[in-house]
C-alpha positions in Angstrom: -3.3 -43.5 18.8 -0.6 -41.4 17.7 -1.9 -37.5 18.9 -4.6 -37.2 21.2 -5.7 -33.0 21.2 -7.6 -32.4 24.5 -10.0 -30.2 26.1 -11.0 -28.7 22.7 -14.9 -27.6 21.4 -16.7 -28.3 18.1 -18.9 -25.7 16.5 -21.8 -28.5 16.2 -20.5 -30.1 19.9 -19.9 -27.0 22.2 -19.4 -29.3 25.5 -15.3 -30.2 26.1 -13.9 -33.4 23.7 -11.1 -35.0 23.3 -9.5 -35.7 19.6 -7.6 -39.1 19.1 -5.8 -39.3 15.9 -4.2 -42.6 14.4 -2.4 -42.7 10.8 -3.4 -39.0 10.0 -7.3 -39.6 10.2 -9.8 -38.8 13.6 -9.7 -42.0 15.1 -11.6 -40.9 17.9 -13.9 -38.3 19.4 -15.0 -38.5 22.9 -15.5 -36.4 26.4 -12.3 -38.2 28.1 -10.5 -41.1 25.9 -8.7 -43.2 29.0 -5.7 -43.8 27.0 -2.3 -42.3 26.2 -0.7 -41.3 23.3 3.2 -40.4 22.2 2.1 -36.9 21.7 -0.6 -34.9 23.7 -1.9 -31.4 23.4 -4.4 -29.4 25.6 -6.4 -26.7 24.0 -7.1 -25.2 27.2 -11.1 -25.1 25.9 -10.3 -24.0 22.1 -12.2 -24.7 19.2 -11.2 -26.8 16.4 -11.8 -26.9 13.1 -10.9 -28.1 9.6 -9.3 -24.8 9.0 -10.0 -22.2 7.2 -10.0 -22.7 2.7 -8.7 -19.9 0.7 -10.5 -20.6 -2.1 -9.2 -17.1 -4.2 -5.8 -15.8 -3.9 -2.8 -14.8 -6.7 0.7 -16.4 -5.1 2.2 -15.4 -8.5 1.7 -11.7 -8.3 1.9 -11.4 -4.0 4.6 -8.7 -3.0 5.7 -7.2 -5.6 4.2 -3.5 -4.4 7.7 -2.3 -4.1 8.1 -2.9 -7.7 5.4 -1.1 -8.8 4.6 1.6 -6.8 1.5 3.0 -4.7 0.2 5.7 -7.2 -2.7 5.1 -9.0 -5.9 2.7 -7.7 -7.6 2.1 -10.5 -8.1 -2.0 -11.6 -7.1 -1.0 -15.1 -4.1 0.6 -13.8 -3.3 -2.2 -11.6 -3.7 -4.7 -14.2 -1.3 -2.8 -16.7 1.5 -2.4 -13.9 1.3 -6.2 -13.2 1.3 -7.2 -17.0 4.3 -5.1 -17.7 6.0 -6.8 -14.4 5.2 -10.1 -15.0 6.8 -10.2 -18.4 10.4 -10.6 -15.7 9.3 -12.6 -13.1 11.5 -15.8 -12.5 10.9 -19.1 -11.8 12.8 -18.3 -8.5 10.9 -15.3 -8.1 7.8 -16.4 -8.0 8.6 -19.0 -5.7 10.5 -17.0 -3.3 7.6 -14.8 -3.0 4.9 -17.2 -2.9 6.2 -19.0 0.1 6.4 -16.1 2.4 2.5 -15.8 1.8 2.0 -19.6 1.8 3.7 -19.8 5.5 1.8 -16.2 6.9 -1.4 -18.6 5.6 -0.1 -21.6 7.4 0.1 -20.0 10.8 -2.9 -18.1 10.2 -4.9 -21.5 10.3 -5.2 -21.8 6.4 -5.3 -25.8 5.5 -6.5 -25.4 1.6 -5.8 -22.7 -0.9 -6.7 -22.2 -4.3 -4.1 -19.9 -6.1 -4.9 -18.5 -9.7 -1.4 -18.5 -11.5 -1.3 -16.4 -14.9 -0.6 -18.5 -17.7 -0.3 -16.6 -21.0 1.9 -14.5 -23.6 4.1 -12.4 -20.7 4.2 -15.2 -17.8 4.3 -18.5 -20.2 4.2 -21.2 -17.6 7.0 -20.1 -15.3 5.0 -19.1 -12.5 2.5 -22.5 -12.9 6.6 -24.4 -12.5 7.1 -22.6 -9.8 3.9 -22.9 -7.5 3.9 -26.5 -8.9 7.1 -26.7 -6.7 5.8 -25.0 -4.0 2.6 -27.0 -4.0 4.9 -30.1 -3.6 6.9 -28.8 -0.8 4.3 -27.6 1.5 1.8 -30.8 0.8 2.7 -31.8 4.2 1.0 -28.4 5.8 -0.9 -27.1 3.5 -3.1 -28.2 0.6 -2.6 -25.6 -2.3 -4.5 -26.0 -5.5 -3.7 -24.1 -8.6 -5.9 -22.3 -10.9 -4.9 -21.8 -14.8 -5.6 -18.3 -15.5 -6.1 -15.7 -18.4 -6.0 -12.3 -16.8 -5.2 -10.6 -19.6 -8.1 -11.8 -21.9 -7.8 -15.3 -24.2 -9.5 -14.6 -27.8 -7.2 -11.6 -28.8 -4.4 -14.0 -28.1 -3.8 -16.4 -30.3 -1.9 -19.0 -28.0 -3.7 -18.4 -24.9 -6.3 -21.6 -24.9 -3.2 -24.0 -25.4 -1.1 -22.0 -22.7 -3.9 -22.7 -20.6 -4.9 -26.4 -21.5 -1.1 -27.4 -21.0 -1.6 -26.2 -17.4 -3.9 -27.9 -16.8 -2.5 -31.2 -18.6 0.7 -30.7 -16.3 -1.3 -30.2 -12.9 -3.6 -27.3 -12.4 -6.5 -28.7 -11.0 -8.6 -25.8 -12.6 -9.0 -22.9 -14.9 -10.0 -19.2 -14.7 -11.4 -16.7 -16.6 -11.2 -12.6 -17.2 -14.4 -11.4 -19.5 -13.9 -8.2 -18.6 -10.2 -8.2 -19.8 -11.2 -9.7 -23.4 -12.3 -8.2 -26.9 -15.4 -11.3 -26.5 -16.7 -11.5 -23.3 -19.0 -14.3 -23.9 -16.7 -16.1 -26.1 -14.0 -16.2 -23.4 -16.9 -17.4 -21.1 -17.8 -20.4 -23.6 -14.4 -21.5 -24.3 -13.5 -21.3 -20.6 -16.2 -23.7 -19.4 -15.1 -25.8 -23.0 -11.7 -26.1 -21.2 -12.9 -27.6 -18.0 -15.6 -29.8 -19.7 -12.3 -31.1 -21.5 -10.3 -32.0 -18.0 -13.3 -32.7 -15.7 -12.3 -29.5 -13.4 -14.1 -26.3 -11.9 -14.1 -23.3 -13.7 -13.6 -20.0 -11.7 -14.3 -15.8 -13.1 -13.4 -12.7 -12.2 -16.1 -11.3 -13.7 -18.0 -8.1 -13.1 -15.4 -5.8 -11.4 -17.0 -2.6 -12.0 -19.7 -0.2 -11.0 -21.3 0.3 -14.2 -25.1 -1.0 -13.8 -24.8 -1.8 -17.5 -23.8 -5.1 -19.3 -23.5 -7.4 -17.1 -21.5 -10.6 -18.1 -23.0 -12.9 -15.6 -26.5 -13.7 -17.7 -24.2 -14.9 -20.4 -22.1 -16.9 -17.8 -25.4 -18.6 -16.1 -27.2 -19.7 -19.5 -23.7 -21.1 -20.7 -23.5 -23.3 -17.3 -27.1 -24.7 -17.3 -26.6 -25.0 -20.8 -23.5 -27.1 -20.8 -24.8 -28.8 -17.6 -22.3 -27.6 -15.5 -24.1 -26.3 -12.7 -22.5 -26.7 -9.2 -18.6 -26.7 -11.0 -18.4 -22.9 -11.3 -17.6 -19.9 -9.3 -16.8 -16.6 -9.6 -15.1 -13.4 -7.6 -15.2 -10.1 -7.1 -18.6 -9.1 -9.1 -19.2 -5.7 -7.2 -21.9 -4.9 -10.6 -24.4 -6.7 -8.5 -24.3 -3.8 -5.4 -25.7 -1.1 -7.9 -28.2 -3.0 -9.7 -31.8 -2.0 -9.1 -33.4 -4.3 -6.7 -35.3 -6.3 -9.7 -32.4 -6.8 -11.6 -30.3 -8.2 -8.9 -32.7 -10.3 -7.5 -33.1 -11.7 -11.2 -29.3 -12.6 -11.2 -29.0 -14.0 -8.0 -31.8 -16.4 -8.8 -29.9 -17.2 -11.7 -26.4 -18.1 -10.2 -28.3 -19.9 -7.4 -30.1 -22.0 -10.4 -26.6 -22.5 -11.8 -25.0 -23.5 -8.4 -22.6 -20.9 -9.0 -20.8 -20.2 -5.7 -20.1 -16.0 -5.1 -16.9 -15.0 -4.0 -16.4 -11.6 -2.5 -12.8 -10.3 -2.0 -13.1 -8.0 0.2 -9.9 -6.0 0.8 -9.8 -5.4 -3.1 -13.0 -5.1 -3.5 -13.3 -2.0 -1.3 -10.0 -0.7 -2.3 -10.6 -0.6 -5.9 -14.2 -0.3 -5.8 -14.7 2.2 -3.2 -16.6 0.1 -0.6 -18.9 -1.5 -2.5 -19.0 -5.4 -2.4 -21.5 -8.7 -4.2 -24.3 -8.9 -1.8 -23.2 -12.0 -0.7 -25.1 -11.9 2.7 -28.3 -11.9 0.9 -27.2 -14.4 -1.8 -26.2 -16.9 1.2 -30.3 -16.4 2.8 -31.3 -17.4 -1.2 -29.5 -20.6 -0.1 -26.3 -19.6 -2.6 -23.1 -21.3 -1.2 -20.7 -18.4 -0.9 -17.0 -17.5 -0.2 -14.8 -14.8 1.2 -11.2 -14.8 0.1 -7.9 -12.6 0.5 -7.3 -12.2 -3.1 -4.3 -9.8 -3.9 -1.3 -8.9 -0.9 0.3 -6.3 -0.8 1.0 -5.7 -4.9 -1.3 -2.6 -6.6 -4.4 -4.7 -6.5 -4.5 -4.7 -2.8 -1.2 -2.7 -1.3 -1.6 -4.4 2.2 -2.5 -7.9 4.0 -1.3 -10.7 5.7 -3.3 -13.8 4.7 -5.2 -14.1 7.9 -8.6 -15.2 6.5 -10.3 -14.5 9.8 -9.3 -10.6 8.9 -11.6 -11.0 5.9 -14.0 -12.2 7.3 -14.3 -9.8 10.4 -13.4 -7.0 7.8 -16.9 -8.1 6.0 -18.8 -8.2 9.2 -17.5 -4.9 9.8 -18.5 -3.2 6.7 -21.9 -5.1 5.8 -23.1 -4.7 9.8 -23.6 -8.6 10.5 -23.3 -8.6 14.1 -25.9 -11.3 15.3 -24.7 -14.9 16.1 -26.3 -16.3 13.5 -24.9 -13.6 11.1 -21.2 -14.4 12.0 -21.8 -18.2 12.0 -22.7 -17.7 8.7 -19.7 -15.6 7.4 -17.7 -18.4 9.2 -19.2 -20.7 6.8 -18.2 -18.5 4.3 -14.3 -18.7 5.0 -14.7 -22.6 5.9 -17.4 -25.5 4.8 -18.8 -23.2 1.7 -15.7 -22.7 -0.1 -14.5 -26.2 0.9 -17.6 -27.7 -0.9 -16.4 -24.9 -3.6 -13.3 -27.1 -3.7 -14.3 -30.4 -3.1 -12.1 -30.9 -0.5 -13.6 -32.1 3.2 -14.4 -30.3 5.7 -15.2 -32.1 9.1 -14.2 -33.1 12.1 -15.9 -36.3 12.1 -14.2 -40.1 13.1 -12.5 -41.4 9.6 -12.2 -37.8 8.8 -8.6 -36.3 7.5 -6.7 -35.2 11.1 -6.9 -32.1 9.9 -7.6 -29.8 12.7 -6.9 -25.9 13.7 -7.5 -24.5 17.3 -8.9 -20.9 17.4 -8.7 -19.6 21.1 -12.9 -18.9 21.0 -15.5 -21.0 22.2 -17.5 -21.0 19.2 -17.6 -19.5 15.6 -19.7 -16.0 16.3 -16.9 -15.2 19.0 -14.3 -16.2 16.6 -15.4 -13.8 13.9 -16.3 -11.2 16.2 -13.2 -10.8 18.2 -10.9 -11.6 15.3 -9.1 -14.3 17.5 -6.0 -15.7 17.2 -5.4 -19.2 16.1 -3.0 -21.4 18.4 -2.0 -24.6 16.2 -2.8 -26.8 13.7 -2.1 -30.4 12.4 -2.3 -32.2 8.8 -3.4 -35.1 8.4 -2.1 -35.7 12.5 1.4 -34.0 11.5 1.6 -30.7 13.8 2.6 -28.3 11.3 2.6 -24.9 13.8 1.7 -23.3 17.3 1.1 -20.1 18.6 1.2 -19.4 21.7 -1.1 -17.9 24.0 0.1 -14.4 24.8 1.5 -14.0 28.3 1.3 -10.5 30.8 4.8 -10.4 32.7 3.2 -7.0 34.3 -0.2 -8.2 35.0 -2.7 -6.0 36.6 
């Protein structure tokens, strides 16, 4: 064996284990393995995991706040400030800024992330170049996944569907839509999914960013998946509509995405900045049996002026705010920043013998703790190559 991670915990397996890794895969999983390895690591009683999967962020637009300024916190004011900005960005730029993010994610514990990259009239594919680049740089710690996307609406522009189908023909692995940036909501919707029907890849919305309790896009966007048969290959974010629906009208569009297999992304630092603390009932979605997601979305740029890409933050920030404090409740928003939005992905998401050696210790004994306490993560490997470590803090005055 070529690593061999001791003294750690699995959610499913809370007695002590050892970890023995061979040619970057689990080779082994036992209570003591006898033999040695060149390199050995004891996690002191940790937990390990796959990591945590960002499944909705923006890399492109991340940390450009000091461009833009802090007045006005409106989405429609956000969005006009980053479409006049973007218009400049470099390909330099984008990168530059994207890989401060990408390495905060890193050493937060992040192993996957999906980053939407605007592709359309003011960006072109500059950005997409750039976070191509980055994507092939940081393959060895991290595995990011880029998402073609039309913030800015695509049927009032007339080149926007081939902008977006020649990211995807020269390596987005998906594409997004806005409905509730374009002139035709449902067109966008249908020519969207047309898009990934044409390359075989996930679609992904922003959809339903408001508090109006009015026309609601996502009936359109659940008849057009079952329709098209492309149930289980869709998600979508933010979609704060569903908090002020009355009771039977939620309940009637929540049985729909869970019909669909859409998976429900909450973003809950912009969500409750922009939306003044009202979030997707994702808590009751997941008891429906929905697969959901919580996700960083927007750092420190108008859509969200703060943020560090520790996922765990989200998720104790939702706890916080939706009052899920039982075991089982926390467990479950740890699914929602792990396995759910991995299955979202289609990446794994085990720690399992043959399984990718990809494994993050969090200094808890088990998920609810994790959650709860916010606790920091101490290192993490991919695929067996140890890609960071943070140490345990350390009282030179203790008392």
């Amino acid at each position: 064996m070529d690593l061999i991670i001791r003294n750690v915990r699995l959610a499913a397996r809370p007695a002590p284990l050892d970890i023995g890794v061979a040619a970057g895969r689990i080779a082994a999983l036992h209570p003591h393995i006898p033999s040695t390895a060149p390199v050995e690591f004891d996690g002191g009683g940790s937990l390990a995991f796959p990591g945590f999967v960002e499944s909705h962020i923006h890399l492109d637009k991340a940390a450009t706040l000091h461009r833009c300024g802090t007045d006005g916190t409106t989405l429609a004011t956000a969005i006009r400030k980053i479409t006049e900005l973007k218009a400049s960005f470099t390909v330099q730029d984008v990168h530059d800024r994207a890989v401060r993010v990408l390495r905060d994610a890193v050493t937060h514990g992040t192993t996957v992330m999906q980053s939407f990259v605007e592709v359309d009239h003011a960006a072109g594919l500059r950005s997409l170049e750039a976070l191509l680049t980055l994507a092939a740089e940081a393959r060895h710690a991290i595995d990011l996944r880029l998402c073609a996307f039309a913030q800015d609406g695509l049927t009032q522009h007339p080149d926007g569907e081939a902008l977006l189908d020649e990211a995807l023909r020269l390596g987005a692995q998906s594409v997004g839509g806005c409905p509730y940036t374009d002139p035709d909501p449902e067109e966008q919707i249908r020519r969207i999914l047309a898009l990934a029907a044409r390359h075989d890849c996930n679609a992904d919305f922003h959809i339903d960013f408001d508090l109006d309790p009015t026309a609601s896009a996502l009936p359109a966007l659940i008849r057009h998946v079952i329709e098209t048969g492309y149930q289980g290959r869709v998600a979508i974010g933010h979609a704060t509509k569903l908090s002020v629906l009355p009771e039977d009208e939620q309940t009637a569009i929540l049985e729909g995405l869970l019909a669909a297999d859409i998976v429900l992304t909450a973003l809950p630092a912009t969500d409750l900045f922009l939306m003044r603390g009202s979030m997707a009932p994702l808590m009751r979605y997941a008891r429906m049996g929905g697969r959901c997601a919580l996700a960083t979305n927007n750092i420190v740029n108008p859509f969200t002026p703060f943020g560090d890409a520790n996922l765990l933050r989200m998720g104790n920030l939702f706890a916080n705010i939706t009052g899920a404090s039982s075991d089982a409740d926390l467990s479950l928003i740890w699914d929602m920043l792990t396995t759910s939005p991995a299955s979202s992905l289609g990446v794994p998401a085990t720690i399992a013998e043959g399984a990718p050696a990809n494994i993050v210790l969090i200094d808890a004994p088990d998920t609810a703790t994790a959650v709860r306490e916010l606790r920091p993560v101490l290192g993490g490997w991919k695929a067996g190559v140890w890609t960071f470590v943070r140490h345990r803090p350390e009282m030179k005055a203790p008392f």
